[in-house]
Backbone bond lengths (Angstrom), bond angles and torsions (degrees), N, CA, C in turn:
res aa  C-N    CA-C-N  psi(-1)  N-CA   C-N-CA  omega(-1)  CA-C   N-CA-C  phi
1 X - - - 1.467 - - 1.510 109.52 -
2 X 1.404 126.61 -74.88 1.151 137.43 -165.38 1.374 110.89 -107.10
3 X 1.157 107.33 -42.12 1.998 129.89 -169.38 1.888 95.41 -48.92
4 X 1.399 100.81 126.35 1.601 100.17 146.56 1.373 92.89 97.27
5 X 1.612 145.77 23.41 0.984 148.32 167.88 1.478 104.36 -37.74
6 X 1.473 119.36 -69.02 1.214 123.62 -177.29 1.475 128.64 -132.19
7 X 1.126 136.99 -169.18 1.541 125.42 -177.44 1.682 110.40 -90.74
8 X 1.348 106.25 5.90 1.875 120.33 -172.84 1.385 102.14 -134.92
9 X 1.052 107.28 -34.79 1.964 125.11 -161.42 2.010 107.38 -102.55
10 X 1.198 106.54 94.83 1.894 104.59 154.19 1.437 104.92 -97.01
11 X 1.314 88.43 160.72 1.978 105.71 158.63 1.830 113.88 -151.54
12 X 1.581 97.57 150.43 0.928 87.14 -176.47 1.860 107.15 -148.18
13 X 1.035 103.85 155.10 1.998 101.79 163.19 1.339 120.99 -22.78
14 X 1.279 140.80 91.16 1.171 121.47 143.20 1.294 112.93 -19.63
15 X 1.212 119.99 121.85 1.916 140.14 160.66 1.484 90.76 -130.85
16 X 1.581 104.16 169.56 1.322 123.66 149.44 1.296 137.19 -43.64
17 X 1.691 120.93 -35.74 0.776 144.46 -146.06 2.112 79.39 -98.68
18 X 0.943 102.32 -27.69 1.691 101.24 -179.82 1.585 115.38 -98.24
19 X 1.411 95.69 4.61 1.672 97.90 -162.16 1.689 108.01 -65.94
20 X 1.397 120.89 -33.51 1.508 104.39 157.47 1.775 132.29 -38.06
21 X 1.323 99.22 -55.65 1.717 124.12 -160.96 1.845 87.03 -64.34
22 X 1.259 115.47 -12.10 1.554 115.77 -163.24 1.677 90.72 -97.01
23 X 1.265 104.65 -67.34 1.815 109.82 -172.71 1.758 98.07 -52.93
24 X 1.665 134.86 -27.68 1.379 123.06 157.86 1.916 111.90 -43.89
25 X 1.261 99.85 -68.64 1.359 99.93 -175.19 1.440 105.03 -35.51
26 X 1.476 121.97 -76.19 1.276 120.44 -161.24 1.005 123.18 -43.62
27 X 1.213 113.44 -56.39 1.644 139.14 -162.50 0.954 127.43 52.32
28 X 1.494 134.68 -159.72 1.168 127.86 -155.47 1.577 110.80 -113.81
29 X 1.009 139.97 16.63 1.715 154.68 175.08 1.516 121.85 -132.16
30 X 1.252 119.51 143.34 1.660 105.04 165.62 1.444 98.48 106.04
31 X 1.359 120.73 169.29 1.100 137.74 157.68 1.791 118.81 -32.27
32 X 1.024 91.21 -68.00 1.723 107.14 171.74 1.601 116.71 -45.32
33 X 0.943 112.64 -40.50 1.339 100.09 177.98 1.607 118.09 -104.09
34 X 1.768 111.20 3.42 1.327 114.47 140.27 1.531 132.83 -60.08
35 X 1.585 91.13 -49.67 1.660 81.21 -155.25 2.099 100.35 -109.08
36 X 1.413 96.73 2.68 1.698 80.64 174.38 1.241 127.52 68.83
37 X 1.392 127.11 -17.95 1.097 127.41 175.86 2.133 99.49 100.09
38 X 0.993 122.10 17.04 1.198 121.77 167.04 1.411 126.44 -70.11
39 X 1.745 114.36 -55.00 1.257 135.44 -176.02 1.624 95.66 -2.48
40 X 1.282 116.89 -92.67 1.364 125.06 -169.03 1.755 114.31 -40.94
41 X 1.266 129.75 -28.45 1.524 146.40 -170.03 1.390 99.30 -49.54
42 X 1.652 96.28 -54.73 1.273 116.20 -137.08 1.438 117.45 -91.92
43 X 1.475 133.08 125.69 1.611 111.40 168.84 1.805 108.41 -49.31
44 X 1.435 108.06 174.98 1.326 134.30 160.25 1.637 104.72 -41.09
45 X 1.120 113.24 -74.06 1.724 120.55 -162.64 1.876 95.45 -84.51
46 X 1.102 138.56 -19.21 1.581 119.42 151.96 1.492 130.30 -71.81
47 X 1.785 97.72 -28.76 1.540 85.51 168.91 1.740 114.93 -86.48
48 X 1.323 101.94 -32.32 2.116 90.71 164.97 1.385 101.79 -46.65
49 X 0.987 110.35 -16.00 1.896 79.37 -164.59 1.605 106.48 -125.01
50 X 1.311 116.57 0.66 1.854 117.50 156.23 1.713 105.37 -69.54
51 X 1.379 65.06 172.47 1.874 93.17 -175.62 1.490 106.90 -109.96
52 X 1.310 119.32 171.35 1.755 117.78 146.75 1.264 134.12 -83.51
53 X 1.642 105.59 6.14 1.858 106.49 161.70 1.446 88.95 -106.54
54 X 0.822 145.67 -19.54 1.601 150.04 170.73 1.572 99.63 -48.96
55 X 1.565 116.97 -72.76 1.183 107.00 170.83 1.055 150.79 -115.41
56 X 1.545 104.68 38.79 1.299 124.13 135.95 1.651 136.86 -49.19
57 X 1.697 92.04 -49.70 1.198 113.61 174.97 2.133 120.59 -64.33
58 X 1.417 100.70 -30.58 1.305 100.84 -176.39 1.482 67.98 -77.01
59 X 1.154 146.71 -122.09 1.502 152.66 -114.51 1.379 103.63 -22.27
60 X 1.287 107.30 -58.07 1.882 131.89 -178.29 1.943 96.18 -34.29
61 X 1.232 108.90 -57.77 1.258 122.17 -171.35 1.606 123.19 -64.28
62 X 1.655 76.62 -49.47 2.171 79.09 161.10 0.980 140.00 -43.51
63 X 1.729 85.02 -36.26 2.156 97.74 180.00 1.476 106.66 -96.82
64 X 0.872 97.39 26.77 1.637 115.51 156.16 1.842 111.16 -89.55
65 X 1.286 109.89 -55.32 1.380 117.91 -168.74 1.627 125.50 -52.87
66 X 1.266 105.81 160.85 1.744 111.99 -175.26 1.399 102.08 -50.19
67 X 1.821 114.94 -44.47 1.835 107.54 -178.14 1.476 94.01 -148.49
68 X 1.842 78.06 137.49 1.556 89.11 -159.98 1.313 130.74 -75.02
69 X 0.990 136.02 179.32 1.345 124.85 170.84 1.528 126.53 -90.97
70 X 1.190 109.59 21.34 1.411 98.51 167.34 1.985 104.57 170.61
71 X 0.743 114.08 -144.94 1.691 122.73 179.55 1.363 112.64 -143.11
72 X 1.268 141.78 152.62 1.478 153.49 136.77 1.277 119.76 -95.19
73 X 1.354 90.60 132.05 1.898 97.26 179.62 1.433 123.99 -106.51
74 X 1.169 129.90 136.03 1.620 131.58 -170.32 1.293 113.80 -114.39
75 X 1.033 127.54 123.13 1.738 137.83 170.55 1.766 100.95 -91.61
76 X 1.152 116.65 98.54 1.535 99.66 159.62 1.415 102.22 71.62
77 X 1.453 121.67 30.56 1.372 129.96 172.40 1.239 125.19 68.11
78 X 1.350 117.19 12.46 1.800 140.62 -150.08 2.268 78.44 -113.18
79 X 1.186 104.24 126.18 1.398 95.49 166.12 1.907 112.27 -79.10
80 X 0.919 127.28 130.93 1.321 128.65 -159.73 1.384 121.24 -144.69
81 X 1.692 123.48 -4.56 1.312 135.72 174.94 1.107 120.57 -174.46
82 X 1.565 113.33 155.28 1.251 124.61 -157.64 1.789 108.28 -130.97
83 X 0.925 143.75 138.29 1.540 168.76 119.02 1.140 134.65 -61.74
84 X 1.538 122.50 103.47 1.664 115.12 177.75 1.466 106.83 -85.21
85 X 0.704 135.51 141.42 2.014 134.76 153.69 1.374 105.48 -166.64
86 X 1.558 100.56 148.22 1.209 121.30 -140.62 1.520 103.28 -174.98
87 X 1.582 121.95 158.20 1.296 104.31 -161.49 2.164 105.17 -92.18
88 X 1.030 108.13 130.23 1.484 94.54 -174.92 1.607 131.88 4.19
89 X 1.375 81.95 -62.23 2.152 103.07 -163.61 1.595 94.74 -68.35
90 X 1.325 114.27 1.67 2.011 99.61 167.43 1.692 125.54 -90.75
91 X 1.597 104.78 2.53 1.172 122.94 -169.07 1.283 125.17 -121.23
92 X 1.438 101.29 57.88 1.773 112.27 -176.43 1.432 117.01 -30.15
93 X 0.959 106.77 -56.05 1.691 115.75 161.13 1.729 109.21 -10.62
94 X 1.424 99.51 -86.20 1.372 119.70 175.12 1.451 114.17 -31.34
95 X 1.626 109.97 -74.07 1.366 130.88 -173.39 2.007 105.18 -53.25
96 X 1.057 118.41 -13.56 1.808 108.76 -165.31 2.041 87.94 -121.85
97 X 1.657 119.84 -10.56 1.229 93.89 -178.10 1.491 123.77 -81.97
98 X 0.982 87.74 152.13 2.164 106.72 -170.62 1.487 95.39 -64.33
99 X 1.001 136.31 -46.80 1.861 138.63 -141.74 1.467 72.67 -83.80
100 X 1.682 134.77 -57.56 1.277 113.84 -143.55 1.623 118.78 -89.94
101 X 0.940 88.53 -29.27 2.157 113.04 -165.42 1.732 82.80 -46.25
102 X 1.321 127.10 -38.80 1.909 99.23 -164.28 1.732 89.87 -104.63
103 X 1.183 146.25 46.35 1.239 159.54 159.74 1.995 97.00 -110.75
104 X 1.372 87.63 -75.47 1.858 95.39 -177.41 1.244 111.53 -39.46
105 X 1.511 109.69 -66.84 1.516 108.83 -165.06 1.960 102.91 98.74
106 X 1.972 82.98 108.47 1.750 92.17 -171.28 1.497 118.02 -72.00
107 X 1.341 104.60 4.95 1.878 95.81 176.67 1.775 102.92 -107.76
108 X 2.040 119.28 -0.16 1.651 85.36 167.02 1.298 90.57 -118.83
109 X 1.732 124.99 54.80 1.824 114.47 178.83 1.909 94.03 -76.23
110 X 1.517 114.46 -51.13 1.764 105.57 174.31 1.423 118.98 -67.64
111 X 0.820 131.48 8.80 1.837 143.11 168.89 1.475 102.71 -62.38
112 X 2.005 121.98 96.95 1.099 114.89 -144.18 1.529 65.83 -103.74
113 X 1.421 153.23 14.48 1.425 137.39 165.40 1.770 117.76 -77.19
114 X 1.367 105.56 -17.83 1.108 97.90 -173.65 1.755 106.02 -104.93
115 X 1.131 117.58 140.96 1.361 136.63 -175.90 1.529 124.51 -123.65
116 X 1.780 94.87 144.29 1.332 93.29 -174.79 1.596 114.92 -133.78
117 X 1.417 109.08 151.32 1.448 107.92 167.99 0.796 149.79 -107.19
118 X 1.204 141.51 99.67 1.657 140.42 -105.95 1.802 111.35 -134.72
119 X 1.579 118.09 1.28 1.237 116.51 -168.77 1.697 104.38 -160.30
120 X 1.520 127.85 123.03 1.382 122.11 158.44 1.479 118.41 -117.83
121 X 1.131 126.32 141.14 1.458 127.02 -178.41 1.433 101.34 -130.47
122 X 1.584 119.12 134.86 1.395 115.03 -171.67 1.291 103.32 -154.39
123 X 1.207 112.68 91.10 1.698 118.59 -179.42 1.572 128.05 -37.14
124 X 1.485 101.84 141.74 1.742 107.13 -163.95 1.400 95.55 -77.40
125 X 1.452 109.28 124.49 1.397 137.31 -164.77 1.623 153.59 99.92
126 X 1.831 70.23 4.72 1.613 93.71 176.96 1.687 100.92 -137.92
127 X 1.248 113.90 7.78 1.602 117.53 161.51 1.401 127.34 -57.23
128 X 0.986 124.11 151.89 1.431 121.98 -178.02 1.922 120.57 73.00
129 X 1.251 104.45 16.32 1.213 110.16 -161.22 1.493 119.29 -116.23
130 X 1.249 106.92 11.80 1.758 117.41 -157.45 1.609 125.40 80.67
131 X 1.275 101.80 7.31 1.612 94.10 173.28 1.524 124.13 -58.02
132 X 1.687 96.63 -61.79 1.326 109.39 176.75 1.540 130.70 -37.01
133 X 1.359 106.31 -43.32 1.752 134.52 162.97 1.384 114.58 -54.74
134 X 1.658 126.94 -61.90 1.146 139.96 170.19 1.524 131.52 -55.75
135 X 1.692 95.07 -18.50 1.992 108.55 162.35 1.182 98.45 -97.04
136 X 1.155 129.55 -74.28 1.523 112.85 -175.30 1.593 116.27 -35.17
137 X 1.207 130.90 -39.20 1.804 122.13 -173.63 2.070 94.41 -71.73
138 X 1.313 96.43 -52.14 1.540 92.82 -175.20 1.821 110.63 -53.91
139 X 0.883 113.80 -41.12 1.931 129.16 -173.85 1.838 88.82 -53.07
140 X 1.376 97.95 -44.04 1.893 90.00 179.52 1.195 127.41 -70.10
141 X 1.495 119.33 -22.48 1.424 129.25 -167.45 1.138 64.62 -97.39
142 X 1.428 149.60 -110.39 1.481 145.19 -135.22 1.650 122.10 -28.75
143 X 1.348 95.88 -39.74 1.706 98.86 177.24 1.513 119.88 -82.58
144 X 1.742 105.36 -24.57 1.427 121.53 -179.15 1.921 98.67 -65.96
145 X 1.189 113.53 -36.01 1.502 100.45 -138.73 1.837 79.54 -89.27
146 X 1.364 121.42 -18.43 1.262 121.65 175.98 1.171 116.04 -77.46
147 X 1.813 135.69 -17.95 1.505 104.43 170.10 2.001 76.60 145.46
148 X 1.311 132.61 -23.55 0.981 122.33 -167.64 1.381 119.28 -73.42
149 X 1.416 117.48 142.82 1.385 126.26 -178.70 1.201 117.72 -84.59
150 X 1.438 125.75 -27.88 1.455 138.15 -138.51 1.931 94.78 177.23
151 X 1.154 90.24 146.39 1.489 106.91 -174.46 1.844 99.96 -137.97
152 X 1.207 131.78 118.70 1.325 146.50 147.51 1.671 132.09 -85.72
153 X 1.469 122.98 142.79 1.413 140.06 173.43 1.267 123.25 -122.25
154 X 1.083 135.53 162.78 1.587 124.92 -175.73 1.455 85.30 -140.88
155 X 1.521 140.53 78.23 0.711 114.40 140.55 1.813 160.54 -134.61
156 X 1.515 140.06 -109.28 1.023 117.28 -174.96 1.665 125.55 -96.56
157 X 1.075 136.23 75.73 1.127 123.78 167.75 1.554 149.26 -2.08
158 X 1.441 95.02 38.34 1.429 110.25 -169.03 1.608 127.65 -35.35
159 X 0.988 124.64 -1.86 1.435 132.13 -143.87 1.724 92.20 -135.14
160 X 1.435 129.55 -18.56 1.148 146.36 151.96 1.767 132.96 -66.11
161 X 1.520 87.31 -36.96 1.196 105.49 173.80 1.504 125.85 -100.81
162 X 1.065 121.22 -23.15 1.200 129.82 -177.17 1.424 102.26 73.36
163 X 1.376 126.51 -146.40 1.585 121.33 167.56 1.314 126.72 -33.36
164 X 1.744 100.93 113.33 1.574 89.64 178.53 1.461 107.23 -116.66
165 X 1.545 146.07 154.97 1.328 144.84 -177.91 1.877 92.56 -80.81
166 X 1.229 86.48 157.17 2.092 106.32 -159.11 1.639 59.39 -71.95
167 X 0.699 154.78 -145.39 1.750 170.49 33.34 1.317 89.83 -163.21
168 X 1.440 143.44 -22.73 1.317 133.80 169.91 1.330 106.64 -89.61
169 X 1.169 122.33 -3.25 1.685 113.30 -174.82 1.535 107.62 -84.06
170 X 1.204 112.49 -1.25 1.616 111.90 -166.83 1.808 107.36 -72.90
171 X 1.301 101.93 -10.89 2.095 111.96 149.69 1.506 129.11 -53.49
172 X 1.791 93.48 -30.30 1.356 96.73 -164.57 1.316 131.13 90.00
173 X 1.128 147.58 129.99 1.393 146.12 -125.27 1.672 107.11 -108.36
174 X 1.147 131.69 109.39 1.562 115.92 -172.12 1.678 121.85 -41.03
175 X 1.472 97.38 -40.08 1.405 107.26 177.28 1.310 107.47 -56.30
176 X 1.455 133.55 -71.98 1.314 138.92 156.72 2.259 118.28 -1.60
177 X 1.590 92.47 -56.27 1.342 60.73 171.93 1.519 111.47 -116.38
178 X 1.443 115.59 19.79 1.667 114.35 169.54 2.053 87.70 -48.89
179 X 1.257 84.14 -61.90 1.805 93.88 -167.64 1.574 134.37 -33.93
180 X 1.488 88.93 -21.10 1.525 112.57 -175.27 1.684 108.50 -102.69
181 X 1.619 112.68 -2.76 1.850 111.08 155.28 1.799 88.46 98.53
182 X 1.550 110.76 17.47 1.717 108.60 165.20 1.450 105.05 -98.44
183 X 1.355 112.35 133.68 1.397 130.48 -162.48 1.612 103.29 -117.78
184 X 1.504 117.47 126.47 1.745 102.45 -179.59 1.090 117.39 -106.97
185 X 1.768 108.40 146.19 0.986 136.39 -148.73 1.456 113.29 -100.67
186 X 1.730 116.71 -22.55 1.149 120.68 174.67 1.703 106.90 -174.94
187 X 1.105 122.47 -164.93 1.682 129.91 166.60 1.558 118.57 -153.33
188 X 1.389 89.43 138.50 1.701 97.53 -170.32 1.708 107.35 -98.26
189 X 1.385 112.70 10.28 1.866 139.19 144.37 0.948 106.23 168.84
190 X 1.454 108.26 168.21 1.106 121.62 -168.31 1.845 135.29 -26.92
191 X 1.375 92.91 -51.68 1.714 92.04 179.97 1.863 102.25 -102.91
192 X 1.463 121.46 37.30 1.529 107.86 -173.05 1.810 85.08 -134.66
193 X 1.147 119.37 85.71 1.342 122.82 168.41 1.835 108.43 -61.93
194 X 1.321 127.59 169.29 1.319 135.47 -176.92 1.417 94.86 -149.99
195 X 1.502 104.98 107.84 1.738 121.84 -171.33 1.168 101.76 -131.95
196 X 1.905 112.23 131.71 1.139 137.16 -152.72 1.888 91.87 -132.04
197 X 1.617 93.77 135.74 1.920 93.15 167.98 1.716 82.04 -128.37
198 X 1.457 111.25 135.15 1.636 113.78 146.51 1.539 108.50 -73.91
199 X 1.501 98.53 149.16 1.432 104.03 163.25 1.417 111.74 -148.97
């Protein structure tokens, strides 16, 4: 499925059984170890009002579930990155935002085939190295082998922006997944492309 990305690079399911190698990725500072990977989960007025053991704990719980919420990536057996994907309709977020709904298109927002990836985390010192590239290709086989038709990203248009702060990259880099054979389909402004690969 995931195993064997590269000759430096694995990935694999978040399970329980990985839920340490996951709280490595995050760690304990930063964005990441605020929000857990919820942001998208959550309405507006649940995430004002969670915590970061709050959502920690949903994450904790995810990797509990029949399919997980996301992937971990290993350099050299070192856990070192993280991937959310998930099938669209789990990301209220997504499904109620204004910028995106006339990009998406309001008759496939319940289209539980199409999937999206909504979060990367890639530990300082293993950046710049193919991680980011090597979750996104695995996130496709992962969503493919589950039922998905099409896999979507929303993310940052680096090349638009010129300097971007690491803390906005957690979209994922447009270039990143031009590279990975996702082609865009529209933009919800100027520098936030919305790139779709069928598979």
């Amino acid at each position: 499925m995931a195993d064997g990305v590269g000759p430096e690079i694995t990935v694999r399911p978040l399970t329980a059984e990985l839920w340490d190698d996951a709280v490595t990725v995050f760690g304990t500072r930063g964005d990441p170890a605020s929000c857990w990977c919820q942001f998208f989960t959550l309405s507006s007025q649940d995430w004002r009002s969670s915590t970061r053991e709050c959502n920690r704990e949903r994450l904790r719980a995810q990797s509990d579930q029949a399919v997980p919420p996301g992937l971990v990536g290993y350099r050299d057996g070192e856990a070192a990155g993280w991937i959310a994907v998930a099938p669209r309709v789990a990301y209220p977020r997504i499904l109620r935002s204004r910028t995106l709904a006339p990009v998406l298109g309001a008759e496939s927002l319940d289209d539980t085939r199409i999937w999206s990836v909504t979060c990367f985390v890639v530990r300082v010192g293993f950046r710049r190295q193919g991680m980011a590239a090597a979750l996104l290709e695995a996130a496709v086989g992962f969503a493919a082998d589950l039922g998905a038709t099409s896999v979507e990203g929303y993310p940052v248009d680096v090349g638009e922006r010129g300097s971007v702060p690491a803390s906005e990259l957690y979209h994922g880099a447009a270039s990143t997944f031009a590279s990975c054979g996702f082609e865009e389909v529209g933009r919800s402004s100027a520098r936030r492309p919305v790139m779709r690969r069928l598979v």
